[in-house]
Every structure is written in structure tokens, then in C-alpha cells.
C-alpha positions as CSV (number, residue, x, y, z in Angstrom):
1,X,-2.8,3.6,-19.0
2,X,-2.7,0.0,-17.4
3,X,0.3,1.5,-15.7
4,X,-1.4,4.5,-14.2
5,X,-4.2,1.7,-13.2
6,X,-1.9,-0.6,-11.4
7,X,-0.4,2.6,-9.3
8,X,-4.1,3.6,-8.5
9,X,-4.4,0.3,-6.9
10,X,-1.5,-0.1,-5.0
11,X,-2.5,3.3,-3.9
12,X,-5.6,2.5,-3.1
13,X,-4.6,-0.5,-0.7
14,X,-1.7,1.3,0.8
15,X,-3.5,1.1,4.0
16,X,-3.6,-2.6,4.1
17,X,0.0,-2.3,5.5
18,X,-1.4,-2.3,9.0
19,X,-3.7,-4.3,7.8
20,X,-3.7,-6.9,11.3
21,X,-3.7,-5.0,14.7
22,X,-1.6,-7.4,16.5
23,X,2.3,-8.2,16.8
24,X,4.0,-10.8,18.3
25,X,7.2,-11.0,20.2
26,X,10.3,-12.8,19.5
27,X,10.9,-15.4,22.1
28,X,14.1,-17.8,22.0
29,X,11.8,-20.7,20.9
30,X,10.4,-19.1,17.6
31,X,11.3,-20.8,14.2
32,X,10.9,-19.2,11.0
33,X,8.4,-21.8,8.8
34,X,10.5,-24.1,6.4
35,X,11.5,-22.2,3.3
36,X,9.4,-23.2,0.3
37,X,11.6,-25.8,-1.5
38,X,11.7,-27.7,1.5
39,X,7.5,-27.2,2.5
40,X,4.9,-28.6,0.5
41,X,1.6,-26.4,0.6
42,X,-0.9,-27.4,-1.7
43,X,-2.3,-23.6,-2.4
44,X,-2.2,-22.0,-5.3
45,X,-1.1,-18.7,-3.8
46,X,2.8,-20.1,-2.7
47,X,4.8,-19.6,-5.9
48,X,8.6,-20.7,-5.8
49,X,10.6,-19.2,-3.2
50,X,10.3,-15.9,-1.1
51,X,8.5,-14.0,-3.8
52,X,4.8,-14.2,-4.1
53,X,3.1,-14.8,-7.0
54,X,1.7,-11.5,-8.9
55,X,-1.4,-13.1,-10.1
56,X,-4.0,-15.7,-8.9
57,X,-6.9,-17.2,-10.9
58,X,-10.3,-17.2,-9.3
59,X,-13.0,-18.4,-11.3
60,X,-12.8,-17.2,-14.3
61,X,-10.8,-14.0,-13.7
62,X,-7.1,-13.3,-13.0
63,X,-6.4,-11.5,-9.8
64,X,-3.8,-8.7,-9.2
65,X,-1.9,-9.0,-5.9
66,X,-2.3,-5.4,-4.5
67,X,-1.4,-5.7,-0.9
68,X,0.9,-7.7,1.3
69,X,-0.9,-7.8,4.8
70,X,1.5,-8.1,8.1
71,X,-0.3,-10.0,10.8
72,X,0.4,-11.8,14.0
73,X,-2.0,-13.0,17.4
74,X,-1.5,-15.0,20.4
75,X,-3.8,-18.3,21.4
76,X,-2.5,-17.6,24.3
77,X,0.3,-16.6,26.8
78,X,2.7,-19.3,25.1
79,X,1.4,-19.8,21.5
80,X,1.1,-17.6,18.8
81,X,2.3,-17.2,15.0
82,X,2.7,-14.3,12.6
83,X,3.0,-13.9,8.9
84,X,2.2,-12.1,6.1
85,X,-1.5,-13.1,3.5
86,X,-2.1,-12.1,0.1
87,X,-4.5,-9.7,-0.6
88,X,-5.2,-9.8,-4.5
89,X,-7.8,-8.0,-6.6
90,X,-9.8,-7.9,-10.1
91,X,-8.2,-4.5,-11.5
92,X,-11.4,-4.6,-14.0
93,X,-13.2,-4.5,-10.9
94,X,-11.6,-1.8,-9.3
95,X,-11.8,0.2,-12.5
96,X,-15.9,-0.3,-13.1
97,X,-16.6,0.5,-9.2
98,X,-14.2,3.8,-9.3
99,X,-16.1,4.8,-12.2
100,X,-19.5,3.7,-10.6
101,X,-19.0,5.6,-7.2
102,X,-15.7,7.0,-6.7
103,X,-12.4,6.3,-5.4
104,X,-13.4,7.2,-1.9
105,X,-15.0,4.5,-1.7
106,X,-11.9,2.0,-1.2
107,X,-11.1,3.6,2.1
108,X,-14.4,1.6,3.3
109,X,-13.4,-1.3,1.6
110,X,-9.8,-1.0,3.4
111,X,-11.8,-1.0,7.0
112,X,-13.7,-4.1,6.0
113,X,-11.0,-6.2,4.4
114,X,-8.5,-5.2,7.5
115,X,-11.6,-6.0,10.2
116,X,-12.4,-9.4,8.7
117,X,-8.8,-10.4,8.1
118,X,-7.4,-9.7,11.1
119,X,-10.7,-12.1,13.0
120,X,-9.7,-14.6,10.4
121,X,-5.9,-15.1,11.4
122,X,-7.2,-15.1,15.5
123,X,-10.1,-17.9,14.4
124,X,-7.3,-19.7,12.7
125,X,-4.8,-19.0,15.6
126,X,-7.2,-20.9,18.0
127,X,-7.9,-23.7,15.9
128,X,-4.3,-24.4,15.0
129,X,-2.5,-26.5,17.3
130,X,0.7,-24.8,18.1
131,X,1.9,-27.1,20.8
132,X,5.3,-29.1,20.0
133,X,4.8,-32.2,17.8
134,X,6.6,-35.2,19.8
135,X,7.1,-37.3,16.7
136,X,7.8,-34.6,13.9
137,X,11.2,-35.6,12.5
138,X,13.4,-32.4,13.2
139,X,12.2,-28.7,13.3
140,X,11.7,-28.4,9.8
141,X,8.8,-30.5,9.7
142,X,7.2,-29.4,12.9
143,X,7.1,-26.3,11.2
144,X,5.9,-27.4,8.0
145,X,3.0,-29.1,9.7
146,X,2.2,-25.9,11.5
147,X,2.5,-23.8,8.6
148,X,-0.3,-26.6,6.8
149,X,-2.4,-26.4,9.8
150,X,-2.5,-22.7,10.3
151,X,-3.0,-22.3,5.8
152,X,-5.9,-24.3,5.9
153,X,-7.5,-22.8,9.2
154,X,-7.2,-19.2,7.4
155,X,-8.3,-20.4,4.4
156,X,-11.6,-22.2,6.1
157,X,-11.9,-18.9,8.5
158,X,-11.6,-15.9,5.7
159,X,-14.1,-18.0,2.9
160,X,-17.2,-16.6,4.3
161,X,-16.3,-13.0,4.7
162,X,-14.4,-12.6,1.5
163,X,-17.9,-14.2,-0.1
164,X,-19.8,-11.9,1.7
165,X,-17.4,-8.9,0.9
166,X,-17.8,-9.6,-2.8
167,X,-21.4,-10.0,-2.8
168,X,-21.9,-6.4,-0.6
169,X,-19.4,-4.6,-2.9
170,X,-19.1,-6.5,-6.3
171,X,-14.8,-6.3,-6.1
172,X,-13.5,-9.8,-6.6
173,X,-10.9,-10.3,-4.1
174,X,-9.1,-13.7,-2.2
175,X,-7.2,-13.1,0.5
176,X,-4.3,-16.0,0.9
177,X,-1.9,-16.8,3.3
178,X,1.8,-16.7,2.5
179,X,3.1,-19.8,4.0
180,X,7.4,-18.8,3.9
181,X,6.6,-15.7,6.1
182,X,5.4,-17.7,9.1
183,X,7.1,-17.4,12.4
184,X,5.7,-19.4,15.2
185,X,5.9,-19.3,19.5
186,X,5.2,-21.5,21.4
187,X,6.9,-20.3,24.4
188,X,5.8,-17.0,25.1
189,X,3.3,-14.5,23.0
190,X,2.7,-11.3,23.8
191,X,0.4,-9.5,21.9
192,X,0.4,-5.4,21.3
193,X,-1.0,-2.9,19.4
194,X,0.5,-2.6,16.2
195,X,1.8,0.9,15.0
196,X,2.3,2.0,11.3
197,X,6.0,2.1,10.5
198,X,6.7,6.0,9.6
């Protein structure tokens, strides 16, 4: 049974994979955030290494992760990061609203989770500054100060909409970033539409 259940949601959040609509470009000047022995991100979300954690406490309930969201934007012609955020999950949750109204239902909750993330990571975008730090030590910490910055501006951006996702449709979710995937540019961005991998 609780293997059937965690199937159904994986299932269910398939969609996510194209969760963010926008890709970024390689450009020569793009540096792959620091790996995690070397950054130190105070979320909870990080785990060791390039693995993400399966489970995150919020409140008083554990959290499944469900979906691995790909995203990238551009501040502008020169800046612009991407990465991959956390979506996790309260399977109870899942399980009472599927019995309540349906599994159809998660097809709208897909639309809404992927709408509000991917404002999130452009509000974060434009508040992170991407432009070269002049006294950051070597690459490794330039990067791990972006990689802080651009954390904290998702976190602070997504708060209110996950909030107000829960409180519409009573699933507990967090959505987190996953600070080893980031890749920053700061000399050239060019965003496109993002198509599904087949």
C-alpha cells in the first residue's frame, strides 16, 4: 500500500518536470555553484552532496519530496541563473484530498504550483545581484554568495503563494531551492521557451 501511494504521487506530479517555462543558455562565463561540502547554506532542504534530501519537516508534519522542478530566467541580456527547487508534499494530504475530490484534481494543482514557481524564481532573479563580486576570494565564493543570495530571494518570493496554495487547497507543500544545481551568467542570457524532453 504505502508503495502504491508513493507511485500515485510521483505520478501525480509528473508534470512538474517542465515545471519553469524558461531555459538559459550556456555562455563561456557560466560557473556551476560550489558543490555542497565547500557551500554553506543554512536551509534545511540542502542535504550532503548532490542528492536531495527525501523528506522535509514543516510544522508538525514530514514532507515527501515528489517533484524535482528544472528552472532558469534572465534579469537581463547578461545575467541570469538556473537550477533545480524542491517540490515536497504531505502524502497524508494527498491521500484525504484524492479521496475527498478525485485525482483529477492534481492536474489543477500542477498549473498553480508551476505558475507561481516559475514568477518566484524571475522575482528572485531580479532581486539577486548577479554582477561579478570584486572582492570575493576566487570563483568558488562568488558563487557561493550568489547561490545564498538567489536561496534566500526564492525563499522570501515563493512564501506567500505556497501559503496561499495551502490555504485554497488544504495540501501541505514547500517548495525549496536546491542550492548544488545552480549555474549562473553573467555574460550573456538568453531566455526560450522550454520544451518537454520526449
Amino acid at each position: 500500500m504505502k508503495a502504491s501511494v508513493y507511485f500515485f504521487i510521483g505520478l501525480i506530479f509528473m508534470a512538474l518536470a517542465a515545471c519553469s517555462t524558461q531555459e538559459v543558455k550556456q555562455d563561456t562565463k557560466a560557473v556551476p555553484a560550489p558543490n555542497q561540502s565547500s557551500a554553506t547554506i543554512d536551509d534545511s532542504a540542502q542535504g550532503s552532496g548532490q542528492n536531495p534530501p527525501l523528506t522535509q519537516t514543516k510544522g508538525d508534519k514530514t514532507l515527501n519530496l515528489v517533484r524535482i522542478i528544472d528552472g532558469g530566467a534572465c534579469k537581463n541580456d547578461f545575467q541570469g541563473a538556473k537550477g533545480a527547487f524542491l517540490l515536497y508534499a504531505d502524502p497524508a494530504d494527498i491521500e484525504r484530498i484524492k479521496a475527498e475530490k478525485g485525482p483529477q484534481i492534481f492536474g489543477d494543482f500542477e498549473n498553480k504550483i508551476q505558475a507561481f514557481s516559475t514568477e518566484a524564481l524571475q522575482d528572485a532573479i531580479n532581486a539577486t545581484n548577479l554582477t561579478e563580486d570584486p572582492f570575493a576570494l576566487g570563483a568558488d565564493e562568488a558563487q557561493e554568495k550568489l547561490t545564498k543570495q538567489l536561496s534566500k530571494n526564492f525563499r522570501n518570493s515563493v512564501a506567500d503563494a505556497v501559503n496561499n496554495f495551502q490555504t485554497e487547497t488544504t495540501l501541505t507543500i514547500d517548495v525549496v531551492p536546491f542550492a548544488p544545481s545552480f549555474i549562473f551568467y553573467q555574460q550573456g542570457c538568453a531566455a526560450t521557451q522550454m520544451e518537454p524532453e520526449n
